[in-house]
N, C-alpha and C positions, 0 to 999 in steps of 0.2 A: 157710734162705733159698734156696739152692743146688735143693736137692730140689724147693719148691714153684717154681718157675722152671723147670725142668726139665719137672714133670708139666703146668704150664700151657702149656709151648709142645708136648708132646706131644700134650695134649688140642686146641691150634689145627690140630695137623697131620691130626689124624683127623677134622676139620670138612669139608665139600664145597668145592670150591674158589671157586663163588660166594660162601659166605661170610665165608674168608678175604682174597678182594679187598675194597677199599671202594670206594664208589662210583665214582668217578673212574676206578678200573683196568677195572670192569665194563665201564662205557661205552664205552671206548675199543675195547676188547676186540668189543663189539659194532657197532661201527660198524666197524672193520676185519673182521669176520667178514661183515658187508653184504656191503660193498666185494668181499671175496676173490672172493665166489661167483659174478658176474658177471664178475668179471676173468677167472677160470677157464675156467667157460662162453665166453669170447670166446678164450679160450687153446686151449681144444678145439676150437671150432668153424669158428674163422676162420683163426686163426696155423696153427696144426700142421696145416690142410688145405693154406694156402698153400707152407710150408716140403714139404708131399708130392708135390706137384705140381712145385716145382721139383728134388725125386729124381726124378720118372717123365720127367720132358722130358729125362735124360740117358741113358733107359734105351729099349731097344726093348722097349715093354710092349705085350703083345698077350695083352687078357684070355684065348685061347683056349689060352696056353703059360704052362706053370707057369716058362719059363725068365727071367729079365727082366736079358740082357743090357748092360752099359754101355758104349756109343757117343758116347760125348762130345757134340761139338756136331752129330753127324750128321741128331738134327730139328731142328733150327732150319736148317742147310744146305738139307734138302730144302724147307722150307718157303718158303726165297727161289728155288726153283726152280718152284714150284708158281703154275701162270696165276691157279687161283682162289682160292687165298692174297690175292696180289697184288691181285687184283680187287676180294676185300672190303677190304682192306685203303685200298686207294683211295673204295672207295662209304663205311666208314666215315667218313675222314676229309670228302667230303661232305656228310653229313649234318650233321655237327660245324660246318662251315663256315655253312652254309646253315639251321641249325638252328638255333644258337647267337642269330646276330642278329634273325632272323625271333622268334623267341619271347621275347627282352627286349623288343624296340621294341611288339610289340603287347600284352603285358603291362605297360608303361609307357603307352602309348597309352590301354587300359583303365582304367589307375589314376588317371591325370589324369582323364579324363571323371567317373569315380565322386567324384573329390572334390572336383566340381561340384554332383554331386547335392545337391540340398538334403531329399528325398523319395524314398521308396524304396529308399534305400540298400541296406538292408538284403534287399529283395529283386535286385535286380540282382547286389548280389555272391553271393546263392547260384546267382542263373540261368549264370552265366562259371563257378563252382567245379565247378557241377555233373560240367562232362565230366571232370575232374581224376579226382574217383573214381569215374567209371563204369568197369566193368573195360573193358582194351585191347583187347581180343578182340572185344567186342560194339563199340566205336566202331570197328574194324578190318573188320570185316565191314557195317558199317552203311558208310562211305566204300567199302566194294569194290563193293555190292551200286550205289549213285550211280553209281560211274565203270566201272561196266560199258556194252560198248559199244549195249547197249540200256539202257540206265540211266537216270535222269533228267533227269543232267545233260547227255547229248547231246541227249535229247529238247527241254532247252527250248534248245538250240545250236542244232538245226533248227527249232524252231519261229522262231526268230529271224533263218532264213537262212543259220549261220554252218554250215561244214561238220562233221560229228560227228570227236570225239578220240579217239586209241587210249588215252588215259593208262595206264594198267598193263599194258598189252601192249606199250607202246613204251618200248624200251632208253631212247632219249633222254627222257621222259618221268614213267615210271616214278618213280625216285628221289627227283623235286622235290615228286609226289605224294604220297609218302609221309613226306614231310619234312614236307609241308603239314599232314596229317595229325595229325603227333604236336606239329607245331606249335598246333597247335589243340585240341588237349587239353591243353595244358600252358599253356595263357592265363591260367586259372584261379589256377591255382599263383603262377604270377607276377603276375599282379593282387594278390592280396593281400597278398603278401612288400613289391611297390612300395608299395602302397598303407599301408604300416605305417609305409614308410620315408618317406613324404611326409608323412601326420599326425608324424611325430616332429621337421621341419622347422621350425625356429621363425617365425612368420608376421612377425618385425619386422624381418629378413634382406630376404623381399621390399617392404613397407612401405616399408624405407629405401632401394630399390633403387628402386622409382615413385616417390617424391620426389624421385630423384637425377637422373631423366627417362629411366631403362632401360625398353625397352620389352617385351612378354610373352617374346620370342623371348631377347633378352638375358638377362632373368631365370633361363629355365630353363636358358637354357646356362650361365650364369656363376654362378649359385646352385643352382639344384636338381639339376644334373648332378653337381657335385662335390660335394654333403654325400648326394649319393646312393649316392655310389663305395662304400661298403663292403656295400651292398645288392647295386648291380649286380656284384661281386664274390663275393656269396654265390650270387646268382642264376646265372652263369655258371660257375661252377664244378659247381654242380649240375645244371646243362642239359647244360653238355659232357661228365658222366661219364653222363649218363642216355643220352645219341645214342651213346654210346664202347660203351655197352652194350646197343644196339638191337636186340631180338630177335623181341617178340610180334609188334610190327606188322608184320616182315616174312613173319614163318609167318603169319599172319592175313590177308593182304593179298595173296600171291603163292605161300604153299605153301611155295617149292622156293626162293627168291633170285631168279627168271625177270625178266623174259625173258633169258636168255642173261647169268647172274649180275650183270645190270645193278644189284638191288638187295641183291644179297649183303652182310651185312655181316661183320665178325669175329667177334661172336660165334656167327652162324650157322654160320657154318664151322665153328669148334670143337665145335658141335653134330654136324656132319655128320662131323666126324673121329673123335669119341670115337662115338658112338650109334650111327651107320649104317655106319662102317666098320670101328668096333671099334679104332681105333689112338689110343691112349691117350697113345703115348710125343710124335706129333705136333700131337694136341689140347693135349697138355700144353706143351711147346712153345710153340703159337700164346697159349694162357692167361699165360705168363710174359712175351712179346708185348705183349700186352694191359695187362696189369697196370705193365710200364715205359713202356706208352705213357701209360698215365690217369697214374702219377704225372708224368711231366715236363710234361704236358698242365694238372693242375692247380699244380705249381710256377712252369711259364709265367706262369698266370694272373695267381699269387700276386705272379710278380714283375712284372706289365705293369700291370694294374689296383690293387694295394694302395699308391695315393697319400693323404695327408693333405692337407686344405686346413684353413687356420686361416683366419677372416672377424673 
């Protein structure tokens, strides 16, 4: 008895190990080996870039020296000393400002109108998505090549009398343009994300609300604004980490940050510190910056806008 026991779990052992599992272990096994390989990939790609970046912002890293000194918080010191630190630093957070509500309200604006529509729906919301994915470069150049000061849009400003604008040449100017901009590619986006959350709205909310003698204005503020909230909350979050991180429209639109880093943002800076000047340890730095700004920016958010309303 003893023997054939023996030789039977010997002969299990020398089996492949898919066939010593049953099915239940397999499964598991493969759904965790899914799972790993992504998690991995997001472990190498994302995490262990982030945690390298905050060793070079303590080091003076200057790819041209094999030597890479530790300085403590000496870049981040120079960095609150630097004008055009500060500078983008400030145009970023305008565009966050000014970005932020300009591109919900006309994306809600949009989304009410479309779910009006009784016809065509289905083409108007691709006519608004479209700029969404058109690359930013070509709508970038397509708005510079308008608001140049022979462009079209001074032209039809004289044709109508009114005096021609410097818009991208002027400091004061400039930034609200380019906010306009990216506000306007990003309609799309937020038309449909609204427009999901207003079909999911239950129609007997307002019903009972025109009965009750609320009239259109009441309705949307007192009903459609609050079971909108965790929409407008996703929408927001995603708008202001997208303006936190504005890049293409300002190389596609001005080059350099110009006039006179009026539309400098952060992350062009960081471009212009690691690529153009080589200094690694102060780009890194400003990226660590960055990174504590978006997270408190979106915990903000988290905690201003994440209300429940019960109806």
């Amino acid at each position: 008895m003893i023997t054939n026991t023996t030789q039977r779990r010997a002969a299990e052992g020398s089996k492949p190990l898919s066939l010593r599992l049953n099915y239940r272990a397999q499964r598991y096994l493969f759904i965790y080996l899914m799972l790993g390989i992504p998690v991995l990939y997001f472990l190498l790609t994302r995490l262990y870039p982030i945690l390298y970046s905050f060793n070079i912002s303590f080091r003076e890293w200057d790819v041209l020296s094999p030597e890479k000194p530790f300085i403590g918080w000496a870049n981040y010191s120079s960095l609150l000393e630097d004008e055009a630190f500060r500078k983008s630093l400030k145009n970023t957070f305008l565009y966050v400002v000014v970005g932020i509500p300009g591109q919900l309200a006309a994306g809600l604006f949009v989304a009410l109108l479309l779910q009006n529509v009784k016809r065509l729906r289905g083409f108007f919301r691709t006519v608004y998505f479209i700029p969404y994915i058109t690359s930013i470069v070509a709508v970038s150049w397509i708005f510079r090549w308008l608001l140049m000061p022979n462009g079209w849009i001074n032209g039809q400003l004289l044709s109508l009398g009114l005096p021609a604008q410097p818009f991208l040449q002027s400091p004061d100017q400039a930034p609200y343009v380019i906010a306009l901009s990216m506000i306007w590619q990003s309609v799309g986006f937020q038309m449909l994300i609204f427009l999901t959350g207003l079909e999911g709205i239950p129609k007997m909310y307002h019903e009972a609300a025109h009965i009750d003698g609320a009239n259109a204005w009441h309705r949307f503020r007192y009903i459609t604004v609050p079971l909108l909230n965790p929409i407008i909350l996703f929408s927001a979050v995603i708008a202001g980490i997208s303006y936190l991180q504005s890049f293409a429209h300002i190389v596609s639109m001005t080059q350099d940050g110009g006039p006179l880093n009026s539309t400098r943002t952060l992350v062009y800076h960081i471009y212009k510190l690691a690529f153009k000047s080589f200094d690694m340890g102060s780009a890194s730095a400003a990226t660590v910056v960055l990174f504590v700004i978006i997270l408190a920016f979106t915990l903000l958010q988290l905690k201003i806008l994440n209300r429940k309303f019960d109806y």
